[in-house]
C-alpha positions in Angstrom: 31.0 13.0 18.5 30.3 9.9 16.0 29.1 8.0 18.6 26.5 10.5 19.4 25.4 10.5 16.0 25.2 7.4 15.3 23.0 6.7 19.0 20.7 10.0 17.2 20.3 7.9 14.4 19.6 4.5 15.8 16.8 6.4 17.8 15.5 7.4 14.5 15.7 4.1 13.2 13.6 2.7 16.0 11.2 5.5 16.1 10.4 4.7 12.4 9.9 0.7 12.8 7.8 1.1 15.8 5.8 3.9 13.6 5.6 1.1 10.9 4.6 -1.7 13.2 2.0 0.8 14.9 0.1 1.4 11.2 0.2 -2.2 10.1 -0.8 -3.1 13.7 -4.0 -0.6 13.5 -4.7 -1.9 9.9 -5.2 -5.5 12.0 -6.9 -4.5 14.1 -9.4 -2.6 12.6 -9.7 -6.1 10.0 -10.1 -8.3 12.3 -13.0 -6.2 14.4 -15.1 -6.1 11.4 -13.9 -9.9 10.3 -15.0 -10.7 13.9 -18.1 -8.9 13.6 -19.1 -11.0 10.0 -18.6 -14.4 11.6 -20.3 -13.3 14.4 -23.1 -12.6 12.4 -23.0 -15.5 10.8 -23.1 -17.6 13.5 -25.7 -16.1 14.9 -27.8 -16.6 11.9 -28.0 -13.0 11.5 -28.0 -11.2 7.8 -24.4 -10.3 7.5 -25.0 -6.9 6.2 -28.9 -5.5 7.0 -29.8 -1.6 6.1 -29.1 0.3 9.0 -25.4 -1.6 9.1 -24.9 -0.3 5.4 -26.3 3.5 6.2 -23.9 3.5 9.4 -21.1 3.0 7.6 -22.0 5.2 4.6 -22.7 8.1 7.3 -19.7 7.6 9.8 -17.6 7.2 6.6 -18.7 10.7 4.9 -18.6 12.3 8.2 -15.1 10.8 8.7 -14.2 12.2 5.4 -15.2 15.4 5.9 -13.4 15.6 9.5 -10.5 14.3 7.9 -9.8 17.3 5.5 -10.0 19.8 8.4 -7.4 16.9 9.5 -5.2 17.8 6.7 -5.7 21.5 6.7 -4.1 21.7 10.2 -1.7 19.0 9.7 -0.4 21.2 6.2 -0.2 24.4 8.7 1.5 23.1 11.1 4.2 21.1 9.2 6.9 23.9 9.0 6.8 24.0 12.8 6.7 20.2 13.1 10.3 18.5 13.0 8.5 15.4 11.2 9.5 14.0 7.5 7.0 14.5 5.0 6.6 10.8 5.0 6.4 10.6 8.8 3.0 13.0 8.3 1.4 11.6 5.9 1.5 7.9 8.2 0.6 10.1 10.9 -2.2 11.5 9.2 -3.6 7.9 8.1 -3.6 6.6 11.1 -5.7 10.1 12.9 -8.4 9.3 9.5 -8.3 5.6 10.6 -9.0 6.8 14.2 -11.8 9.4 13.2 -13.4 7.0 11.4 -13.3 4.0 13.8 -14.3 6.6 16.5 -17.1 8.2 14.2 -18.6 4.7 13.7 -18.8 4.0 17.1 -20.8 6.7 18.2 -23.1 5.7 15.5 -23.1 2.2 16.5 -23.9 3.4 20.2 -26.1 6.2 19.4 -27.9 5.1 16.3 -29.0 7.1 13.5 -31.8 10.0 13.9 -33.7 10.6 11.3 -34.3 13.8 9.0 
């Protein structure tokens, strides 16, 4: 019986450092894209940061935002029927705004902006 416990809890522990690893990798990633993107630019001879760049990001980040609390409406009802640490949700949570956002501001970037 302790050696099934302590196999349960091992599992745990490598669920959580891959969970870890997963949100630090994301966080990279996402850095790097827009670091990318800046020496791109630059290289180029580009302006680094024009108008419609700035408003894309204003948008796809208030849109994000708003998206993002009906994120953590659902996330807050469904938490007692979860089997996830408090802890475990909020990470979880970061890393579906992250997404939302990176996937808002791609359709943005692909789609453009319409006007009013």
């Amino acid at each position: 019986m302790l050696f099934i416990s302590i196999f349960v809890l091992d599992i745990y522990n490598i669920k959580i450092k891959i969970m870890n690893k997963l949100v630090i990798g994301i966080i990279v990633v996402f850095g790097l894209f827009f670091i990318f993107r800046y020496f791109n630019s630059l290289r180029k001879g580009e302006p680094t940061g024009d108008e419609l760049s700035r408003l894309i990001v204003q948008k796809s980040s208030s849109l994000a935002f708003y998206v993002s609390l009906y994120l953590w409406i659902l996330i807050s009802y469904f938490s007692d029927r979860l089997n996830f640490e408090t802890d475990q949700l909020i990470g979880y949570g970061i890393i579906a705004m992250a997404i939302i956002f990176a996937g808002i501001w791609s359709i943005f970037k692909i789609i453009g902006l319409k006007k009013d």
